[in-house]
Backbone as JSON, one array per atom type, in Angstrom:
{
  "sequence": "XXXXXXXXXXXXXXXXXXXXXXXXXXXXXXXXXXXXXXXXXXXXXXXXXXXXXXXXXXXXXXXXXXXXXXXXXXXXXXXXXXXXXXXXXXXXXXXXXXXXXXXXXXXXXXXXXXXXXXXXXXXXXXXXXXXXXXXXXXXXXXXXXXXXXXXXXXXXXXXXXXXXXXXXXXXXXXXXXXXXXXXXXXXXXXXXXXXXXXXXXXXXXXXXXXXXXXXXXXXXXXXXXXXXXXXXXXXXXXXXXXXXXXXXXXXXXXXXXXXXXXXXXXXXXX",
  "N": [[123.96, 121.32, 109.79], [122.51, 118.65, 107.56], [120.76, 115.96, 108.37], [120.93, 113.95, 106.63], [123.23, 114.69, 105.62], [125.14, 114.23, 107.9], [124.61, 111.75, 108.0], [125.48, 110.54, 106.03], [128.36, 111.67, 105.85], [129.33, 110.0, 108.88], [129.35, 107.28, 108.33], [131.38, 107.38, 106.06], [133.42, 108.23, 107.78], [133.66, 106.52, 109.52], [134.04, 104.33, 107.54], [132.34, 102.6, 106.73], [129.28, 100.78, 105.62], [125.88, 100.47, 104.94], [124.2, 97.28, 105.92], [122.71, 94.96, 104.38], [121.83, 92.6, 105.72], [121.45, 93.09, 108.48], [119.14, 94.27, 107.77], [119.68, 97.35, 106.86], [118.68, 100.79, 107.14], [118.95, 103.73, 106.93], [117.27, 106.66, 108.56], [116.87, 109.81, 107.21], [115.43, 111.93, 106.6], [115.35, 115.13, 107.87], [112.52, 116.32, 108.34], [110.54, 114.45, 109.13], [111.72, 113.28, 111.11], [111.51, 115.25, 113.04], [108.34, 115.23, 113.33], [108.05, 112.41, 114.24], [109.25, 112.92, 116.43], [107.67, 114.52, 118.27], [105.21, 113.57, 118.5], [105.56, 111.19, 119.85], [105.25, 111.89, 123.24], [107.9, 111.96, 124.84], [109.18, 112.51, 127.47], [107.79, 111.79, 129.08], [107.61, 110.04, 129.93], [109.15, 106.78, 132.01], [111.23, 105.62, 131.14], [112.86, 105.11, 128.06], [113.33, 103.15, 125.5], [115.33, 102.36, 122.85], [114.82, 100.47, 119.7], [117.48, 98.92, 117.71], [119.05, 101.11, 116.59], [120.87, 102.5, 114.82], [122.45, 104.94, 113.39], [122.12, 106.7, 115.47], [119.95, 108.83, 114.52], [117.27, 109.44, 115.55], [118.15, 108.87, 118.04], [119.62, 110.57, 119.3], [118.0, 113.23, 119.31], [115.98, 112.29, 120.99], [117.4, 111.58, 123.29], [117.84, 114.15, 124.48], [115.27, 114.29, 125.53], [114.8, 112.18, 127.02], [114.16, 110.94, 130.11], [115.76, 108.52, 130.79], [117.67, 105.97, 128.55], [117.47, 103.9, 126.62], [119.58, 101.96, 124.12], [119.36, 99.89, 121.9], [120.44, 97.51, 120.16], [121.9, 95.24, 117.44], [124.12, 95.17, 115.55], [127.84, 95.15, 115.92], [129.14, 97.02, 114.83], [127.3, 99.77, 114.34], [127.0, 100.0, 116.65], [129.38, 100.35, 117.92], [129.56, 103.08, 116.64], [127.34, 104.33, 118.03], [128.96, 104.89, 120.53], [130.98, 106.47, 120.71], [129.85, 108.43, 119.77], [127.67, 109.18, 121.91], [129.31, 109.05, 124.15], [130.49, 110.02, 127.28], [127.75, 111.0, 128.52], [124.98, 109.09, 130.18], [123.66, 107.74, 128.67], [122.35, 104.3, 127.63], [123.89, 102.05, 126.03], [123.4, 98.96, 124.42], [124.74, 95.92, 122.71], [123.19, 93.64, 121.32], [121.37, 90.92, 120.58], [117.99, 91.71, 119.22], [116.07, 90.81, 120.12], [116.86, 88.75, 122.09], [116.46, 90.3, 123.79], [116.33, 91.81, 127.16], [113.55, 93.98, 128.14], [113.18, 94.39, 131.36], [115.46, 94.34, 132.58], [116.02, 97.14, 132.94], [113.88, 98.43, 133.62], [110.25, 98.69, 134.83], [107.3, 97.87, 132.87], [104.81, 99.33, 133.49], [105.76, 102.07, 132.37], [106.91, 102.61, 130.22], [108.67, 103.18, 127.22], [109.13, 102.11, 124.1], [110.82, 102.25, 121.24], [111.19, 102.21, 117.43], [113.05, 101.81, 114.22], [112.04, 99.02, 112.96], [113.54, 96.39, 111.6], [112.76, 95.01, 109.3], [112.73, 92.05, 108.1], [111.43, 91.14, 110.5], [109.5, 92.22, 111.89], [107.3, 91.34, 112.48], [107.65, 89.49, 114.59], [109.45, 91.12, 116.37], [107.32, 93.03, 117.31], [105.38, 91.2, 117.91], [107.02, 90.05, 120.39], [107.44, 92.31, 121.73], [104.69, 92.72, 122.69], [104.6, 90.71, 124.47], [106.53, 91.17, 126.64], [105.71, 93.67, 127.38], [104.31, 97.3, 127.6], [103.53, 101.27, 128.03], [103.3, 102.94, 125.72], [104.58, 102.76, 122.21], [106.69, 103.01, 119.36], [106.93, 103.11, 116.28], [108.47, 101.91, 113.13], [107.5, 100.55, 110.19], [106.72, 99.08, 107.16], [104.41, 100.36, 104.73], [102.5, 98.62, 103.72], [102.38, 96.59, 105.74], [101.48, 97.99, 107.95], [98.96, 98.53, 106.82], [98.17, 95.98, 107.04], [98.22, 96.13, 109.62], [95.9, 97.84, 110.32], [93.6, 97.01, 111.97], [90.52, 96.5, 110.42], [87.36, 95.03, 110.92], [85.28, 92.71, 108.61], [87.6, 93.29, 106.59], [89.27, 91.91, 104.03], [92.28, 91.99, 104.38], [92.89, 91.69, 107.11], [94.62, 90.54, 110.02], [95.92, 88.44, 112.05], [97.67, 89.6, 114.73], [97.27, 92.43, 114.26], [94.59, 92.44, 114.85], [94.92, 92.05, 117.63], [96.21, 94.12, 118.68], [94.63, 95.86, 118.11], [93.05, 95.0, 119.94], [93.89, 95.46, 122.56], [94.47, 98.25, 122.39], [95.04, 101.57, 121.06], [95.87, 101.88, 117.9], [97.73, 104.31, 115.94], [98.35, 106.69, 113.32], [101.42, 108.1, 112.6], [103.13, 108.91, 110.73], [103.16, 109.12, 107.44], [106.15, 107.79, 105.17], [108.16, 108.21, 102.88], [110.04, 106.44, 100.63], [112.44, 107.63, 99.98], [113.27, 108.94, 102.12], [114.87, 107.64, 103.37], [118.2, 106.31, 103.56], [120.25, 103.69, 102.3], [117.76, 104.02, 99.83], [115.1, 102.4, 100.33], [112.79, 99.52, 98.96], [110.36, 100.02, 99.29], [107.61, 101.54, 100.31], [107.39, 103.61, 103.58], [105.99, 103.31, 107.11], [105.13, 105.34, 109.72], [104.38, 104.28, 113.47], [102.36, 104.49, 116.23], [101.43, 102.99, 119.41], [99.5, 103.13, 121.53], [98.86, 100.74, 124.77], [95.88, 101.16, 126.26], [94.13, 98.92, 127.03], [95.21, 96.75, 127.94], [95.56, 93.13, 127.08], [95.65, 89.68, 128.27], [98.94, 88.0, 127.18], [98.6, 85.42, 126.72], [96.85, 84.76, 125.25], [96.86, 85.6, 122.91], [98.18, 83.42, 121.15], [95.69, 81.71, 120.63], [94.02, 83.54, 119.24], [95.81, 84.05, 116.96], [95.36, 81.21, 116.24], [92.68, 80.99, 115.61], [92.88, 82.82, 113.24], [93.91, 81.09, 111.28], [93.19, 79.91, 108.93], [92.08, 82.16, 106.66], [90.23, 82.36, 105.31], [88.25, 79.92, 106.02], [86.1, 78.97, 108.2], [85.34, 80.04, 112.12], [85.31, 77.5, 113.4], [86.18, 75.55, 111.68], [88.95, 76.54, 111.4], [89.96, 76.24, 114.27], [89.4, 73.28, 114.81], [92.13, 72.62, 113.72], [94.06, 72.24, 116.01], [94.7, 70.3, 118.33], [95.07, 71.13, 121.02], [93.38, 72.83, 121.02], [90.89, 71.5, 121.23], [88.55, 70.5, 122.84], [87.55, 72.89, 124.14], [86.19, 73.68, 121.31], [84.78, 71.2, 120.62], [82.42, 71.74, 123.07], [82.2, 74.53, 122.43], [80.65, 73.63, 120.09], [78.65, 72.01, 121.01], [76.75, 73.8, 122.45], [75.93, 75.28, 120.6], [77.37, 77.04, 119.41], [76.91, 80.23, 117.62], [79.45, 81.29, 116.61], [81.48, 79.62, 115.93], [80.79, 79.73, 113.12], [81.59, 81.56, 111.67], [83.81, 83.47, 110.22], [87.38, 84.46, 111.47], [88.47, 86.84, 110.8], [85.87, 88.95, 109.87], [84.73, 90.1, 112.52], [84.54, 91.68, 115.53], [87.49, 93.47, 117.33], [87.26, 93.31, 119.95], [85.13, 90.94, 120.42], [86.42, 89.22, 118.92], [88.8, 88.73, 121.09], [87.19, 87.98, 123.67], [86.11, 86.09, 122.29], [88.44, 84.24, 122.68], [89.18, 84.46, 125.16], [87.41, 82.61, 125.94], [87.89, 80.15, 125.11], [90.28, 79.46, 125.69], [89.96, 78.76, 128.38], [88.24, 76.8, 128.65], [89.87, 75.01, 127.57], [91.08, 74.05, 129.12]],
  "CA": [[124.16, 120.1, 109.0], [121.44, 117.6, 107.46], [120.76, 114.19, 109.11], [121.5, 112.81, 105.15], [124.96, 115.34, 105.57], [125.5, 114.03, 109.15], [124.77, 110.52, 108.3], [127.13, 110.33, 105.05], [130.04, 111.77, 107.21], [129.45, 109.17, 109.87], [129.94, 106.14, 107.35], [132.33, 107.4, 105.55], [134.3, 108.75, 108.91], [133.82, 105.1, 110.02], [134.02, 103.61, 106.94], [131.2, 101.27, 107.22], [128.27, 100.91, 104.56], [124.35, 99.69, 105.46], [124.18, 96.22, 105.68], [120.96, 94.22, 104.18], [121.64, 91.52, 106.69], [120.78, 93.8, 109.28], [117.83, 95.36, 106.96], [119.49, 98.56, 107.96], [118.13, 102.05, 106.01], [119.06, 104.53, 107.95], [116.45, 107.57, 108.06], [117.99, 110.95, 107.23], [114.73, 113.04, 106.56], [114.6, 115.96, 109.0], [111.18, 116.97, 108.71], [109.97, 113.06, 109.38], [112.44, 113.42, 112.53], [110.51, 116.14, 113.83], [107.38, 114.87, 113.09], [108.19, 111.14, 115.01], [109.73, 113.16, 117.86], [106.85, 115.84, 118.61], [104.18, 112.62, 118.82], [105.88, 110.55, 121.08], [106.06, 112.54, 124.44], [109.25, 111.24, 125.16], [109.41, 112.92, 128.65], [106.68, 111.33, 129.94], [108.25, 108.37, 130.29], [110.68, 106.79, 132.93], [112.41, 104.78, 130.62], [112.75, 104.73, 126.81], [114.09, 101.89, 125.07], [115.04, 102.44, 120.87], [115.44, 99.16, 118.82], [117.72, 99.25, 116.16], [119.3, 103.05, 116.73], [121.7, 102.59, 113.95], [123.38, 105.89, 113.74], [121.72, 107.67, 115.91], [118.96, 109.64, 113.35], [116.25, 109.38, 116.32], [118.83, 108.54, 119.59], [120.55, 112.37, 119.35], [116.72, 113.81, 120.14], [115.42, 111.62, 122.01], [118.62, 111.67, 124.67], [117.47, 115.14, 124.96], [114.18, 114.42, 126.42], [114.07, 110.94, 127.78], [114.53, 110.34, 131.46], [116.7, 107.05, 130.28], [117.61, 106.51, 126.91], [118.71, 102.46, 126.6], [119.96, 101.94, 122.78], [119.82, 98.44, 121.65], [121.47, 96.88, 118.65], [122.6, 94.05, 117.19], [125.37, 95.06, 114.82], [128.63, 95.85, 116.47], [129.97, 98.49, 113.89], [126.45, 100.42, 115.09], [127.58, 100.09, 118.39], [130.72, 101.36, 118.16], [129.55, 104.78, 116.13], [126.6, 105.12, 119.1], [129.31, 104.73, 121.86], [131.34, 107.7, 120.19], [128.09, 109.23, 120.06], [127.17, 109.31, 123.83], [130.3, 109.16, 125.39], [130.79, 110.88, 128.28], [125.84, 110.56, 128.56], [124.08, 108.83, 130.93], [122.4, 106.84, 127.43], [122.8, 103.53, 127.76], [124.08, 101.16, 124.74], [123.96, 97.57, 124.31], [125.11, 95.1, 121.8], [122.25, 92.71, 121.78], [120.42, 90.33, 119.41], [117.0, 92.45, 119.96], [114.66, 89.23, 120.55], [116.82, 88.32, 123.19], [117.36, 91.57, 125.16], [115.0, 91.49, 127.96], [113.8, 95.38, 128.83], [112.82, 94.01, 132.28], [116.74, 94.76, 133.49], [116.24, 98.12, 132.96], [112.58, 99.49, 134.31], [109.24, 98.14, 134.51], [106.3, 97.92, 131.66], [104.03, 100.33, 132.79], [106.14, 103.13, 132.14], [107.84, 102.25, 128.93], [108.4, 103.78, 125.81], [109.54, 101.76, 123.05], [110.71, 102.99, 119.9], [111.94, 101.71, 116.88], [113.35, 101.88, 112.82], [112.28, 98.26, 113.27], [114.4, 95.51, 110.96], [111.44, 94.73, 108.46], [112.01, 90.95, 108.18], [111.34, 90.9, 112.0], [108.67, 93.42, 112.45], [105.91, 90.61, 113.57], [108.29, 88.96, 115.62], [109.47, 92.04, 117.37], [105.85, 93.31, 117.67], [104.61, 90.43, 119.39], [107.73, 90.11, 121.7], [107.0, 93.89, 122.52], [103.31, 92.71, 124.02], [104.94, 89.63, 125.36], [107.57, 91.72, 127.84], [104.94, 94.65, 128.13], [104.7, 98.59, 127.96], [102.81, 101.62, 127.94], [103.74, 102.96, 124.53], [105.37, 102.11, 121.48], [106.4, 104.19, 117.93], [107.76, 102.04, 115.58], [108.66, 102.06, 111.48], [106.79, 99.58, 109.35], [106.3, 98.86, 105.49], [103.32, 100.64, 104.18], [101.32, 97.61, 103.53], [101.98, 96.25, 106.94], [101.23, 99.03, 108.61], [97.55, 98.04, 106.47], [97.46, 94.5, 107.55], [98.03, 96.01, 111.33], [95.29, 98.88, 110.72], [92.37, 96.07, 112.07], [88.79, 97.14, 110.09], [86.33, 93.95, 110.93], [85.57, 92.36, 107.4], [88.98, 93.39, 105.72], [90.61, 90.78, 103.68], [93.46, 91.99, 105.16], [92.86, 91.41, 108.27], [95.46, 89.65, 110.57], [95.6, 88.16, 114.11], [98.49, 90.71, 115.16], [96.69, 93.93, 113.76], [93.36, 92.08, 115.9], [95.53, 91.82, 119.35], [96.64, 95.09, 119.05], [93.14, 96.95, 118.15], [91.84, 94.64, 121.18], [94.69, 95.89, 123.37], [94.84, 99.8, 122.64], [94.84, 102.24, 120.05], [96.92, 102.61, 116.82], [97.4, 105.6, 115.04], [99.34, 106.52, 112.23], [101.97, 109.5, 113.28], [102.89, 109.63, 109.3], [103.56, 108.15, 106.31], [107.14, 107.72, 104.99], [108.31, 107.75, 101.29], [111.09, 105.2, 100.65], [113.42, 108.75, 99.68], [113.69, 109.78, 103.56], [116.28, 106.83, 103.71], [119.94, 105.92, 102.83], [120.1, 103.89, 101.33], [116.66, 103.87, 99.93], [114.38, 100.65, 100.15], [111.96, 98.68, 97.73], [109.43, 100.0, 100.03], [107.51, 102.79, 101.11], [107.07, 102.92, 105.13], [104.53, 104.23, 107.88], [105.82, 105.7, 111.43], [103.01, 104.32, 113.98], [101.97, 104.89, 117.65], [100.59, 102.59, 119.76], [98.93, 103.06, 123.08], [98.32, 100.19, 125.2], [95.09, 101.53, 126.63], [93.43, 98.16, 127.76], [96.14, 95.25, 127.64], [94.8, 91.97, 126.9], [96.96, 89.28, 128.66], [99.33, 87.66, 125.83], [98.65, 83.98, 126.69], [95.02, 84.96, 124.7], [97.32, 85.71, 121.65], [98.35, 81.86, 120.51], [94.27, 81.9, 120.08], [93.72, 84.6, 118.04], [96.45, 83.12, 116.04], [94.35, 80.08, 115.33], [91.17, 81.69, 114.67], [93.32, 83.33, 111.95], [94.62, 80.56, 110.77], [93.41, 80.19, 107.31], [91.27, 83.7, 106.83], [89.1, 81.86, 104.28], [88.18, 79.19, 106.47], [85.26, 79.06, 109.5], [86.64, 80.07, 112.82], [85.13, 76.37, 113.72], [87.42, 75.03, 111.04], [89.78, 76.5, 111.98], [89.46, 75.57, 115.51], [89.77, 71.67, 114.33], [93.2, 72.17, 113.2], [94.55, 72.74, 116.6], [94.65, 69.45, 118.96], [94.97, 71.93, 122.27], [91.85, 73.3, 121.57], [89.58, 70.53, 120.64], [87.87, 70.44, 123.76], [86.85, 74.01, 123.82], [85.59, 73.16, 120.27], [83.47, 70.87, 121.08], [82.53, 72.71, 123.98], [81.31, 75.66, 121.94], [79.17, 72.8, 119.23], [77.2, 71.24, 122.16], [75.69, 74.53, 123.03], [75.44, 75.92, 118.93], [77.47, 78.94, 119.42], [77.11, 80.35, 116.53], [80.28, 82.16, 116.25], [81.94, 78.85, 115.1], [80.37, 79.8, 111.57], [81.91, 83.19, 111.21], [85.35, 84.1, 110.04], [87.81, 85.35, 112.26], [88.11, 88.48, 110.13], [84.44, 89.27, 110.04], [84.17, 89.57, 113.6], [84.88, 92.82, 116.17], [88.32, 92.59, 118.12], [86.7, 92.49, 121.01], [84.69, 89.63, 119.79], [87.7, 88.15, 119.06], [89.12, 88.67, 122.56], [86.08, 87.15, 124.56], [85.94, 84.77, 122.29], [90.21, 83.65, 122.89], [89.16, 83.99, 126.32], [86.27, 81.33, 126.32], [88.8, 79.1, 124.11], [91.15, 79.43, 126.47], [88.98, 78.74, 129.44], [87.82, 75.78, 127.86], [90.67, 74.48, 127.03], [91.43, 73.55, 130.51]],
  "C": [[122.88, 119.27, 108.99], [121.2, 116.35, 108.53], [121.46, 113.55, 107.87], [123.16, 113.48, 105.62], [125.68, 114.49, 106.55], [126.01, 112.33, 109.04], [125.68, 109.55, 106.84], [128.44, 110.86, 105.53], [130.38, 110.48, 108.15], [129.92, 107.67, 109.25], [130.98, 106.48, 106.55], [133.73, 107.98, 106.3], [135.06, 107.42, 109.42], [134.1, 104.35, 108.87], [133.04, 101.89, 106.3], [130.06, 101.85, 105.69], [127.04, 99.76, 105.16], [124.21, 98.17, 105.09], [122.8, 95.48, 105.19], [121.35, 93.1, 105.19], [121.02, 92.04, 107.83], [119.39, 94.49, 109.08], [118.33, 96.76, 106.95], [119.35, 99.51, 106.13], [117.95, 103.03, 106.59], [117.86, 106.65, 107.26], [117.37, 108.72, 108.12], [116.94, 112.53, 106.91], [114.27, 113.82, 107.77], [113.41, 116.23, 109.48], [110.41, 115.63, 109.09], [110.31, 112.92, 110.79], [111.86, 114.24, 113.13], [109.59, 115.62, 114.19], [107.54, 113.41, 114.28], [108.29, 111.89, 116.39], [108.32, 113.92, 118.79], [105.43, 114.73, 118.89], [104.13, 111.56, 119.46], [105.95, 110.92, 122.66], [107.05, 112.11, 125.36], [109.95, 111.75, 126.68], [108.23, 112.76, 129.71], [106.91, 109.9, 130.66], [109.18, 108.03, 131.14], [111.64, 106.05, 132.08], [111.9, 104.76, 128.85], [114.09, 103.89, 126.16], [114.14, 101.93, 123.59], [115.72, 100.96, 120.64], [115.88, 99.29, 117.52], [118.19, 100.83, 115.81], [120.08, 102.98, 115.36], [122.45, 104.08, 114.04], [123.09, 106.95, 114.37], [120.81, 108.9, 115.68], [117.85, 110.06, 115.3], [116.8, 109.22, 117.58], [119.3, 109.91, 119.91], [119.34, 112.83, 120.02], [116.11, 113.5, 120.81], [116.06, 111.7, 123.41], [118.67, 113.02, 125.21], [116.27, 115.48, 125.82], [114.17, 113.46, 127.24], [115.02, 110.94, 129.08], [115.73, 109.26, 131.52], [116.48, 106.52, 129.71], [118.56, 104.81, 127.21], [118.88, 102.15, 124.93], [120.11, 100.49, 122.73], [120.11, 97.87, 120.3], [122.33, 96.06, 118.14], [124.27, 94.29, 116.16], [126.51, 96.22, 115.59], [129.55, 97.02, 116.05], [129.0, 99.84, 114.3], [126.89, 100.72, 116.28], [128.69, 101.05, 118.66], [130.98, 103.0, 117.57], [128.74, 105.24, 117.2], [127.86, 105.63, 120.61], [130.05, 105.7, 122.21], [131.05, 108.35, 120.45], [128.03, 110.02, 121.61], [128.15, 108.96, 124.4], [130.21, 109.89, 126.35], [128.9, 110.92, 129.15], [126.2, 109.53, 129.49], [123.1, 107.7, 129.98], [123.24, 105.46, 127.68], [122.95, 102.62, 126.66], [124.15, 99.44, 124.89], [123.52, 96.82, 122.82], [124.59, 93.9, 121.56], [121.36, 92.28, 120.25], [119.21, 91.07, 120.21], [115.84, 91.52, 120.14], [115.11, 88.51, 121.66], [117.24, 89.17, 124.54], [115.86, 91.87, 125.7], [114.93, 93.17, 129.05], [113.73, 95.04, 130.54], [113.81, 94.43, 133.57], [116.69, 96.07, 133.38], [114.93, 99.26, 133.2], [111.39, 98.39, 133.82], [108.26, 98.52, 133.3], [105.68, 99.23, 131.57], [104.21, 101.75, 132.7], [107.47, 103.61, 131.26], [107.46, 102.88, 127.96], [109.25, 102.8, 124.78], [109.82, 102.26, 121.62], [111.61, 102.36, 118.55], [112.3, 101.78, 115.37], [113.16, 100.26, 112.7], [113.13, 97.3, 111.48], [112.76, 94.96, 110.16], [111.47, 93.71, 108.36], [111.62, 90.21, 109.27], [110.62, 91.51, 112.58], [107.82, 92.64, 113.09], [106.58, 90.1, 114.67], [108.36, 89.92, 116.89], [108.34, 93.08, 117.95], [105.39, 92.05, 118.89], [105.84, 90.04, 120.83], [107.89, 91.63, 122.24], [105.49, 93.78, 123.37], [104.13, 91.51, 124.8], [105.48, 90.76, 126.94], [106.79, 93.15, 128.62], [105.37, 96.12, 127.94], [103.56, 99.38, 127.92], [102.83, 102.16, 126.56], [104.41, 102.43, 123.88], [105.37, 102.92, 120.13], [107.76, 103.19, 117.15], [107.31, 102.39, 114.0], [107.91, 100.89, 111.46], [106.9, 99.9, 107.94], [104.83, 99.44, 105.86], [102.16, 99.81, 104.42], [101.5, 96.56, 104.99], [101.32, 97.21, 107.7], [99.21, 98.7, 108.5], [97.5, 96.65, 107.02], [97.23, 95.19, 109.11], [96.51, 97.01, 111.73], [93.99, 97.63, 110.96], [90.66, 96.99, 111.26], [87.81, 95.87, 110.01], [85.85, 94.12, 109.11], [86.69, 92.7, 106.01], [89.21, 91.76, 104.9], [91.64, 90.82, 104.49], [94.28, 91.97, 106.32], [94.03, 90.19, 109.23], [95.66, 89.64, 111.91], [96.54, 89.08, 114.86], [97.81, 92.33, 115.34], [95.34, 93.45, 114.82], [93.69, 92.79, 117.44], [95.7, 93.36, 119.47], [95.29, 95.89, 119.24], [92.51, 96.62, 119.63], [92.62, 95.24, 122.15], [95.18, 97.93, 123.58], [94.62, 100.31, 121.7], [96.16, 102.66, 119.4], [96.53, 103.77, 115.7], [98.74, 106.01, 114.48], [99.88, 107.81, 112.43], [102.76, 110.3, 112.1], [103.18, 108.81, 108.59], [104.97, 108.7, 106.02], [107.54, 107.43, 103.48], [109.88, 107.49, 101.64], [112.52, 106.53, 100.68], [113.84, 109.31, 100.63], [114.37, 108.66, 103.74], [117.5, 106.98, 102.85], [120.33, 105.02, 103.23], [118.67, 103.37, 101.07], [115.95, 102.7, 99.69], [113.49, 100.74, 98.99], [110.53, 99.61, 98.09], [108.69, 101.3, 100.4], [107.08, 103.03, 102.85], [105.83, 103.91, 105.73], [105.34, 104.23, 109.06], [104.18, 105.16, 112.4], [102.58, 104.45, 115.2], [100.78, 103.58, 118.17], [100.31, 102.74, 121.4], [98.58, 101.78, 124.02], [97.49, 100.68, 126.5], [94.43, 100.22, 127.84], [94.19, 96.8, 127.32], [95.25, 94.64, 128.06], [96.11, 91.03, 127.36], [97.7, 87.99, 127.59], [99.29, 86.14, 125.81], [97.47, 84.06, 125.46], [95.6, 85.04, 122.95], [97.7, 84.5, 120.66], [96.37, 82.1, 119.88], [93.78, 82.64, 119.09], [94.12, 83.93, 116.81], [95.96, 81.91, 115.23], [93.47, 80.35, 114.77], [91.29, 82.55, 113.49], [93.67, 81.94, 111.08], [94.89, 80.15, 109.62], [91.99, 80.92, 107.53], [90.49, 83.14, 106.4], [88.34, 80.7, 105.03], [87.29, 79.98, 108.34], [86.12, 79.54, 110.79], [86.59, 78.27, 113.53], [86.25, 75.46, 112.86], [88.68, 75.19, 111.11], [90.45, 76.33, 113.33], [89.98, 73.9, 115.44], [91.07, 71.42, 114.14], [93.99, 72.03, 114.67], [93.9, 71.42, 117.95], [94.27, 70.25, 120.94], [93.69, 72.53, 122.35], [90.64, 72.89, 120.9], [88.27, 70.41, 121.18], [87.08, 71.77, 123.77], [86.06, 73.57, 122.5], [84.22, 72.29, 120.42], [82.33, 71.11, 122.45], [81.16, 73.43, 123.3], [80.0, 74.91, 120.63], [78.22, 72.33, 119.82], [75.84, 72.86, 122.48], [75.49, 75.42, 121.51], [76.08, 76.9, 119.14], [77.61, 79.13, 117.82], [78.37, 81.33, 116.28], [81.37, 81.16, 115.48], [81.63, 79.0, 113.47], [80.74, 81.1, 111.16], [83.32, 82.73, 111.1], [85.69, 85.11, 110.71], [87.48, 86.86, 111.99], [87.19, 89.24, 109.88], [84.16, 89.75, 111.43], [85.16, 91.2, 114.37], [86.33, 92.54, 117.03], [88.33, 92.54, 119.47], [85.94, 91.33, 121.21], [85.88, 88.69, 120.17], [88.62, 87.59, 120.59], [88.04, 87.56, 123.54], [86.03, 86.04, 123.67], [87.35, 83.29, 122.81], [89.84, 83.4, 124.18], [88.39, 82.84, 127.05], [87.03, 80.12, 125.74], [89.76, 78.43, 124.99], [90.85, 78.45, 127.84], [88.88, 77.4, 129.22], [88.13, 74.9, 127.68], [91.45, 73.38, 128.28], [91.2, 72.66, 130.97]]
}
């Protein structure tokens, strides 16, 4: 049987249909499922954590490799087809708004896997509360054109303080692209599957900073700097001695740059 066969039985077994409140778009292309699974090493890990399992597309193979398999998910009709699912397993399910489910009860950071079909009008959110709480990996869905704001290339337009933190914090790499037709039901959108390593975490207090020095792309990072009462002092700080990095745009600038500079901001600020 398909994943699409598997996962039109399962809604229409249950009776349930994809909710847009949830964003949900449940994936059903096999050969994409391969592909996600075979670039995660999902048995390397002591603990993997999926956000957003919905019917299980990516929780079925994964519960085959992972050490401990925690399923988290906000809609309780989800819930109740995973629990079906893994009865009798060792996988663990919970029924959780996913911004306030704290992996912390269930294994430490640096031997985390995260994984996720994430909820697209919540992808920055649940990105940056994924560095907040900490891990060593992470393989997560995205929109296409996020996926480009997150790919950091110093002088982009499209450059954004998220896609910065991450380049300064590890390495992303793209594990494939996704046409909108490997869902059910299919989105507006076309997506990207992506991998991230945290190689050299940066510690996430440094991230508010970044944030400013984005704050309007078109705009100095000195100007932008000004808008921001907390870090005035740094500011003037960095004009007494001419740094000249006040005259550059964030987005111009390396994200290690960017880093040392959050950290002198920071510093500074004190």
């Amino acid at each position: 049987m398909t994943e699409r066969e598997r996962t039109k039985n399962l809604l229409k077994e249950y009776g349930f249909v994809a909710k847009k409140s949830f964003g949900q778009n449940f994936l059903v292309d096999d050969g994409i499922i391969r592909r996600i699974l075979s670039r995660m090493d999902v048995s390397t890990f002591d603990l993997v954590i999926e956000i957003g399992p919905g019917l299980g597309a990516l929780s079925l193979p994964l519960s085959k490799e992972a050490k401990k398999l925690v399923l988290v998910d906000a809609d309780r009709d989800m819930v109740r087809v995973l629990r079906d699912l893994f009865q009798g397993t060792e996988v663990e399910i919970v029924q959780q708004d996913f911004l306030r489910f704290d992996p912390d009860e269930y294994g430490t950071a640096d031997n985390r896997l995260f994984v996720g079909n994430l909820p697209y009008n919540i992808t920055s959110s649940l990105l940056e509360y994924f560095l907040q709480k900490g891990f060593r990996t992470a393989g997560f869905m995205v929109q296409k054109e996020v996926y480009e704001k997150l790919d950091y290339v110093p002088g982009r337009k499209e450059n954004a303080p998220l896609g910065a933190f991450l380049k300064a914090s590890g390495d992303l790499s793209l594990v494939t692209l996704v046409d909108r037709s490997a869902f059910d039901p299919s989105p507006k959108v076309d997506s990207a599957f992506l991998r991230f390593d945290r190689t050299h975490p940066q510690p996430f207090e440094l991230y508010p900073v970044f944030k400013a020095l984005f704050k309007d792309p078109n705009k100095t990072i000195g100007n932008c700097l000004r808008q921001f009462d907390l870090y005035r002092k740094a500011l003037e700080s960095l004009k007494e001695r001419g740094d000249e990095r006040l005259s550059r745009r964030a987005r111009q600038m390396t994200p290690q740059e960017l880093a040392d500079l959050s950290k002198e901001v920071l510093s500074l600020s004190k």
